[in-house]
FISE-914160 format. One record per residue (C-alpha): residue in three letters; x negated, y negated, z. Coordinates in steps of 0.001 Angstrom, whole numbers, plus 500000, padded with zeros to 6 digits. Example, Ala and Ser with C-alpha at 12.3 -4.5 7.8 and 13.67 -1.06 7.14 Angstrom:
BEGIN
<site rest="ALA" x="487700" y="504500" z="507800"/>
<site rest="SER" x="486330" y="501060" z="507140"/>
END
This chain:
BEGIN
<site rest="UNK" x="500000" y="500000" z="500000"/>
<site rest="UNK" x="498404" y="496426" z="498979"/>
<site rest="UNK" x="497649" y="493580" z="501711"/>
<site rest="UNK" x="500942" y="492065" z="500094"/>
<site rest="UNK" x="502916" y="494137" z="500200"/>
<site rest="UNK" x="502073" y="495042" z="504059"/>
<site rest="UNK" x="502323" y="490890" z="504630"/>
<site rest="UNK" x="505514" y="490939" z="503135"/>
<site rest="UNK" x="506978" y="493700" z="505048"/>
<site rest="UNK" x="505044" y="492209" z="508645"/>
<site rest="UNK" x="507203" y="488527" z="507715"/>
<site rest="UNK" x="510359" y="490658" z="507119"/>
<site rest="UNK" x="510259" y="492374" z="510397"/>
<site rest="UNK" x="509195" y="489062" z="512414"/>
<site rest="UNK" x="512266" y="487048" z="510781"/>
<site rest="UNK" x="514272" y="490135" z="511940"/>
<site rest="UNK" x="513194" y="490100" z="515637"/>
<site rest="UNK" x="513010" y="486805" z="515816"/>
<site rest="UNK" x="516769" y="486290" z="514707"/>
<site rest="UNK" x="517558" y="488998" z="516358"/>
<site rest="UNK" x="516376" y="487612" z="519861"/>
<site rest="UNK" x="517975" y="484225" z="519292"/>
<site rest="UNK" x="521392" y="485759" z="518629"/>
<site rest="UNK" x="520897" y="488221" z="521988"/>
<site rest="UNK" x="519916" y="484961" z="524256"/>
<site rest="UNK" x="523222" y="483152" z="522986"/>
<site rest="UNK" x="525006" y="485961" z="523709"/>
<site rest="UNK" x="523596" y="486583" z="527355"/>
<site rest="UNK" x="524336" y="483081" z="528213"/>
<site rest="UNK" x="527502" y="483618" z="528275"/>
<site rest="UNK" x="528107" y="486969" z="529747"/>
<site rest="UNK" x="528732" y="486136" z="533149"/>
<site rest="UNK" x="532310" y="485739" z="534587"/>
<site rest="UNK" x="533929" y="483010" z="534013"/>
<site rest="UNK" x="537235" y="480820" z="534353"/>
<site rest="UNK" x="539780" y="479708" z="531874"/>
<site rest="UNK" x="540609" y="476883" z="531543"/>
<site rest="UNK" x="537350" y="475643" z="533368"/>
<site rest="UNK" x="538561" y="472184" z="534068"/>
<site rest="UNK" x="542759" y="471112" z="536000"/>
<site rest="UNK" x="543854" y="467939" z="537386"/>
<site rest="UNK" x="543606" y="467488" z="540762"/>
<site rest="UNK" x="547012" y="468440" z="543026"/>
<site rest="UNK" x="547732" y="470151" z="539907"/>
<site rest="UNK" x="550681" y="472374" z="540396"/>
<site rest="UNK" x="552304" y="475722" z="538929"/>
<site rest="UNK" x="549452" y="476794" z="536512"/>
<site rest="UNK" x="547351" y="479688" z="535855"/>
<site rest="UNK" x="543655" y="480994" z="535873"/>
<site rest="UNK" x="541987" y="483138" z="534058"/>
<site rest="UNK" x="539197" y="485088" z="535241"/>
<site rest="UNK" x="537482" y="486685" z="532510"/>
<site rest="UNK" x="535342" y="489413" z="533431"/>
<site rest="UNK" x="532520" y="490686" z="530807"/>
<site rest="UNK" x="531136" y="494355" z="531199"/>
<site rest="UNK" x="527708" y="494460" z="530284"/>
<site rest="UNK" x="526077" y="497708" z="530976"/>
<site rest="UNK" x="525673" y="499693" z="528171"/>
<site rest="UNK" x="526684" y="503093" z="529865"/>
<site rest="UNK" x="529163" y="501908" z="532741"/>
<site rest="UNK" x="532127" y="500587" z="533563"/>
<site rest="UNK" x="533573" y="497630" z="535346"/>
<site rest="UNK" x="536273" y="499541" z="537906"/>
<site rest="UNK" x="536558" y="496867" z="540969"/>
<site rest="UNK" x="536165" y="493039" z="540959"/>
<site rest="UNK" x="536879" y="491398" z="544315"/>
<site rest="UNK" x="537507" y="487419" z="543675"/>
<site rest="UNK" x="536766" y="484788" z="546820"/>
<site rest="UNK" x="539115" y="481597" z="546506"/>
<site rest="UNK" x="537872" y="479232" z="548949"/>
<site rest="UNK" x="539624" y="478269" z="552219"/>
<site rest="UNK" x="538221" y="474804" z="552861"/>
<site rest="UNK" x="539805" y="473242" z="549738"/>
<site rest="UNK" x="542699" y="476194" z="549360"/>
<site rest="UNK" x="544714" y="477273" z="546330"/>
<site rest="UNK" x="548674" y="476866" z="547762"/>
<site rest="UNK" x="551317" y="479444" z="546298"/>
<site rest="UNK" x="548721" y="482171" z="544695"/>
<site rest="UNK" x="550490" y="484594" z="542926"/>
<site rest="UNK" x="548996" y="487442" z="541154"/>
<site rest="UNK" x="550017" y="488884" z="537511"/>
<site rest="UNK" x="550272" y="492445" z="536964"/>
<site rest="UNK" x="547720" y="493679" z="535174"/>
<site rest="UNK" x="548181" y="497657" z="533244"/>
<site rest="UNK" x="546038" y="499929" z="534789"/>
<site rest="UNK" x="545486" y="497370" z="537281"/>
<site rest="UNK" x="545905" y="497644" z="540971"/>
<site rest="UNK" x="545690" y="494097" z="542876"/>
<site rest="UNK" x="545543" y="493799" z="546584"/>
<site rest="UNK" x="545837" y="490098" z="548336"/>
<site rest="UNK" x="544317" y="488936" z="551741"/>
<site rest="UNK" x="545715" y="486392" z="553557"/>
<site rest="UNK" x="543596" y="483955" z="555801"/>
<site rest="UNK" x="544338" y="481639" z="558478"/>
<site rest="UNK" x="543163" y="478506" z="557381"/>
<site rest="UNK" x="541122" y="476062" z="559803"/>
<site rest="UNK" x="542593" y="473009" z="558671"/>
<site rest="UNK" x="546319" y="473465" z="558164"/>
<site rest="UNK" x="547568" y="471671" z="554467"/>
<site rest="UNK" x="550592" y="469773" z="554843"/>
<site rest="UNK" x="552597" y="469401" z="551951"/>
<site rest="UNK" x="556227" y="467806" z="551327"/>
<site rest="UNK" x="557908" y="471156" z="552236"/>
<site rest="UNK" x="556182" y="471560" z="555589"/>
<site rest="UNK" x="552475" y="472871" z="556910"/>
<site rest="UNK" x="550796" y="475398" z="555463"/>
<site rest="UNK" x="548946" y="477290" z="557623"/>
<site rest="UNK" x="547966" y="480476" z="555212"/>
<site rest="UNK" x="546316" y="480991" z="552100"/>
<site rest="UNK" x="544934" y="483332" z="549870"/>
<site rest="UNK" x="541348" y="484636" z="550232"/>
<site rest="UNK" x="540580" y="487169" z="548595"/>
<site rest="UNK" x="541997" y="489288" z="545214"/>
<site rest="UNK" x="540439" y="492897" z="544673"/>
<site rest="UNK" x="541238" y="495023" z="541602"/>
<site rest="UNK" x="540681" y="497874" z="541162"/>
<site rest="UNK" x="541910" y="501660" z="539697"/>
<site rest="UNK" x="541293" y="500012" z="536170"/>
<site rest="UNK" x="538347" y="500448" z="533815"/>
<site rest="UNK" x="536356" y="497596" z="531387"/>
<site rest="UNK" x="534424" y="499687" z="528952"/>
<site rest="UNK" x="530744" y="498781" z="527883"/>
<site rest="UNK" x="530886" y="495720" z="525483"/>
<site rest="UNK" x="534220" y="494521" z="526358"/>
<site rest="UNK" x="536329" y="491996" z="529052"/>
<site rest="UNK" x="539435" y="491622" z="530854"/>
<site rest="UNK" x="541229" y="488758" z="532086"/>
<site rest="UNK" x="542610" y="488429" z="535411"/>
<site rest="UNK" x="545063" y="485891" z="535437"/>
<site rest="UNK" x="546167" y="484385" z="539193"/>
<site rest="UNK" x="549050" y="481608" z="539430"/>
<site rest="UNK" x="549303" y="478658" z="541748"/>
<site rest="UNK" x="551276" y="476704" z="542796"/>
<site rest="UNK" x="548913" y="474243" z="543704"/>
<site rest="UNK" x="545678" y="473021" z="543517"/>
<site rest="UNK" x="543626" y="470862" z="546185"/>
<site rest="UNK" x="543106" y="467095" z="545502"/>
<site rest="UNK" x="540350" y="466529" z="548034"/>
<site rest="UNK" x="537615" y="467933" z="546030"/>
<site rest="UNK" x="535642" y="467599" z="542558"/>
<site rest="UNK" x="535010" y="471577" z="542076"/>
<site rest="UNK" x="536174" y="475058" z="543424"/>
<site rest="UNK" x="533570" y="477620" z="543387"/>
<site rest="UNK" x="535412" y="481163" z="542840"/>
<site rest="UNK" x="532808" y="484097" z="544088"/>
<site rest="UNK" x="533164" y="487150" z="542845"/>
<site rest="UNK" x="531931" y="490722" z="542939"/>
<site rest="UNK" x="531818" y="493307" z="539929"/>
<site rest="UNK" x="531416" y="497150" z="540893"/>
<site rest="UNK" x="530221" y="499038" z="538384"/>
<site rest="UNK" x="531524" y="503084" z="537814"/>
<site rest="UNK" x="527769" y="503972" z="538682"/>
<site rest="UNK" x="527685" y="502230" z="541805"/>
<site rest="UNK" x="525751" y="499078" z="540911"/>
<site rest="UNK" x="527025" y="495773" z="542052"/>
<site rest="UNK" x="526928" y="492547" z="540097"/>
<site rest="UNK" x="526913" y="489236" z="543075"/>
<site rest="UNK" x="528512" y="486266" z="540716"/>
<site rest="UNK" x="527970" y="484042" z="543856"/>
<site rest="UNK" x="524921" y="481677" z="543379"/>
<site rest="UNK" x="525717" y="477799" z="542825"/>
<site rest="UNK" x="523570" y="475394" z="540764"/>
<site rest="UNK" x="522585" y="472360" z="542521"/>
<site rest="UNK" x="523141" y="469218" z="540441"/>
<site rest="UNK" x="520599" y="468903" z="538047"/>
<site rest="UNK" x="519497" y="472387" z="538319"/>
<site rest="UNK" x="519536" y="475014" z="535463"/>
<site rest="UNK" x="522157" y="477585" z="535697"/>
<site rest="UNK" x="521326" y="480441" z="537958"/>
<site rest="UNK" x="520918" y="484244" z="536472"/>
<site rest="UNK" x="524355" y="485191" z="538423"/>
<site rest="UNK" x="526558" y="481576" z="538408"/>
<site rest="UNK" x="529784" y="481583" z="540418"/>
<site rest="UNK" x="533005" y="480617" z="538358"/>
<site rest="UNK" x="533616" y="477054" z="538898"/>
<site rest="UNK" x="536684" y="474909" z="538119"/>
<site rest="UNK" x="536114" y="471410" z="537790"/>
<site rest="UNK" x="538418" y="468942" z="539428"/>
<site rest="UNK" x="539479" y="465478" z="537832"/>
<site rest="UNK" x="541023" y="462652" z="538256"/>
<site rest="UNK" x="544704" y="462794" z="537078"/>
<site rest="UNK" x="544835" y="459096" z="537541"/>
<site rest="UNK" x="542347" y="458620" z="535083"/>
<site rest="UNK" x="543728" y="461053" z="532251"/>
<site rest="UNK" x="547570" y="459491" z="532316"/>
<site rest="UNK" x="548660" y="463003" z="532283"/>
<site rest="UNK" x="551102" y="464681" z="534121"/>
<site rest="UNK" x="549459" y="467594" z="536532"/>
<site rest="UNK" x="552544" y="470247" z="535987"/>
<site rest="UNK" x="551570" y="473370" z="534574"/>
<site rest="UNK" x="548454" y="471613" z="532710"/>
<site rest="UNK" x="545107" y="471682" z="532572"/>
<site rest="UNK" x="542857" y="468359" z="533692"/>
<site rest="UNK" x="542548" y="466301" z="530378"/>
<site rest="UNK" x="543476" y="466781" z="526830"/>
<site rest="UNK" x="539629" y="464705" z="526320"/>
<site rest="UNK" x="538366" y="467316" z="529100"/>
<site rest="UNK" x="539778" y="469954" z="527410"/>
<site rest="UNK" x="538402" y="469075" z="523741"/>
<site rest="UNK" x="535026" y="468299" z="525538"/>
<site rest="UNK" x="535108" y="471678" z="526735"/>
<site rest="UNK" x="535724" y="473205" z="523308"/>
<site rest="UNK" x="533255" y="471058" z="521769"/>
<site rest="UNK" x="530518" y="471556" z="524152"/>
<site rest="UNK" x="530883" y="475911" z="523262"/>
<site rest="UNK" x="531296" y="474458" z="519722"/>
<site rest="UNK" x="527965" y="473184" z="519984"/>
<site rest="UNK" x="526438" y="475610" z="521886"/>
<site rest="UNK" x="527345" y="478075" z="518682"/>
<site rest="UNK" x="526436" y="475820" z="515855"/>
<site rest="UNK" x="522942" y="475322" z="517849"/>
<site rest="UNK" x="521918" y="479453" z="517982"/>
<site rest="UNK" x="523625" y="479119" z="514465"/>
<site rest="UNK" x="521213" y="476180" z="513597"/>
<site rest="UNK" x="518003" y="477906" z="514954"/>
<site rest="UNK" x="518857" y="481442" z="513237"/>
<site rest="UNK" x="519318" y="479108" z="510072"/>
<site rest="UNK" x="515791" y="477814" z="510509"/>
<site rest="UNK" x="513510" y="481033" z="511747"/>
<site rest="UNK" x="515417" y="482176" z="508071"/>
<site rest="UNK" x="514018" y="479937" z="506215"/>
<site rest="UNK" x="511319" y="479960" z="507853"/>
<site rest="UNK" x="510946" y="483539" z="506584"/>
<site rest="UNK" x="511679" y="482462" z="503290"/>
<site rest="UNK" x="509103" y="480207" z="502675"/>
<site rest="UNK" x="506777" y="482433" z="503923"/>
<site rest="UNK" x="508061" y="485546" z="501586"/>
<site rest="UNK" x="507414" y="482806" z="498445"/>
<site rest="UNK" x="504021" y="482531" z="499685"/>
<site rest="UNK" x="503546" y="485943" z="499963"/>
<site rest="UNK" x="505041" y="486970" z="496690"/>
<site rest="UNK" x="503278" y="484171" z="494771"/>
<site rest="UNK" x="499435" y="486099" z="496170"/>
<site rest="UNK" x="500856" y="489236" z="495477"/>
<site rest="UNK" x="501743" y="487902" z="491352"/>
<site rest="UNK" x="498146" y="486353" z="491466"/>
END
């Protein structure tokens, strides 16, 4: 086999790895658990959450995930939605700073959700959608911990908080931003914070794609100019 053609096969297997690794990193960065929609209004009331939950083991699957809603800034009127092949159990906690609200004090809240007797399958999610009735305005962000039991025994801690400024930690917490509902003109019923939070949400993932899009896009041709080179030795 020539020196070309060995060059030319050495620049076809770097472009390959190299794209390769750029489209496994976007991926990853987003395979933690999350929540949908990630930003409400706050004293939002009767909406929904979405908790979606990504498996990513390649030979085990996701059979338990235990969610933490906080109790110092708690979630009033948390209802859970059935969920096939789903079993939920709900834990009540006392709280230490009743919440009183126009139809009395609410001394109670929820503190936990655990599923479990389900199964997410390698390379595939579930969401795990909780009602409220509604939301704390005494705070910018809720911080939803959660554990993920896997059917081999290994336990995923989706717990750790960035500290502003910080990068974003190898096992983030779900975290709902709280705004102003003030400042949006919106009504908080049954919606999310912002139509402009919303559509800065979407175009931040937007973004986010178009930019491992953009960098595949240049290690190709990349590879392409370096192919021409290649090929235009080989011809001499």
């Amino acid at each position: 086999m020539s020196r070309a053609h060995t060059a030319l096969r050495r620049a076809g297997l770097g472009t390959a790895l190299a794209a390769a690794a750029l489209l496994t990193a976007a991926g990853v960065a987003s395979a933690h658990v999350t929540v949908h929609p990630d930003s409400y209004a706050k004293g939002a009331t009767d909406g929904v959450l979405s908790f979606r939950v990504p498996d990513e083991s390649d030979t085990a699957s996701t059979t338990k995930v235990q969610l933490f809603l906080p109790t110092d800034h708690p979630l009033l009127g948390v209802l859970v939605s059935p969920h096939d092949g789903w079993t939920a159990t709900v834990t009540d906690t006392k709280l230490k700073t009743p919440v009183k609200t126009d139809d009395g004090t609410i001394t109670d809240a929820v503190s936990e959700i655990t599923w479990t007797g389900g199964k997410v399958a390698p390379g595939h999610y579930e969401d795990f959608d909780v009602a409220f009735g509604q939301l704390p305005d005494d705070t910018a962000e809720l911080t939803f911990k959660t554990l993920q039991t896997y059917s081999d025994g290994k336990v995923v801690r989706w717990i750790e908080e960035a500290a502003k400024g910080d990068e974003e930690p190898e096992n983030p917490a779900p975290v709902l931003k709280l705004t102003s509902a003030t400042a949006s003109g919106t009504a908080t019923k049954g919606s999310a914070a912002t139509p402009a939070t919303t559509k800065a949400s979407a175009s931040d993932s937007t973004a986010r794609g178009l930019g491992a899009a953009g960098l595949v896009v240049g290690v190709l041709g990349l590879a392409a100019g370096a192919f021409a080179v290649v090929r235009s030795r080989a011809a001499k």
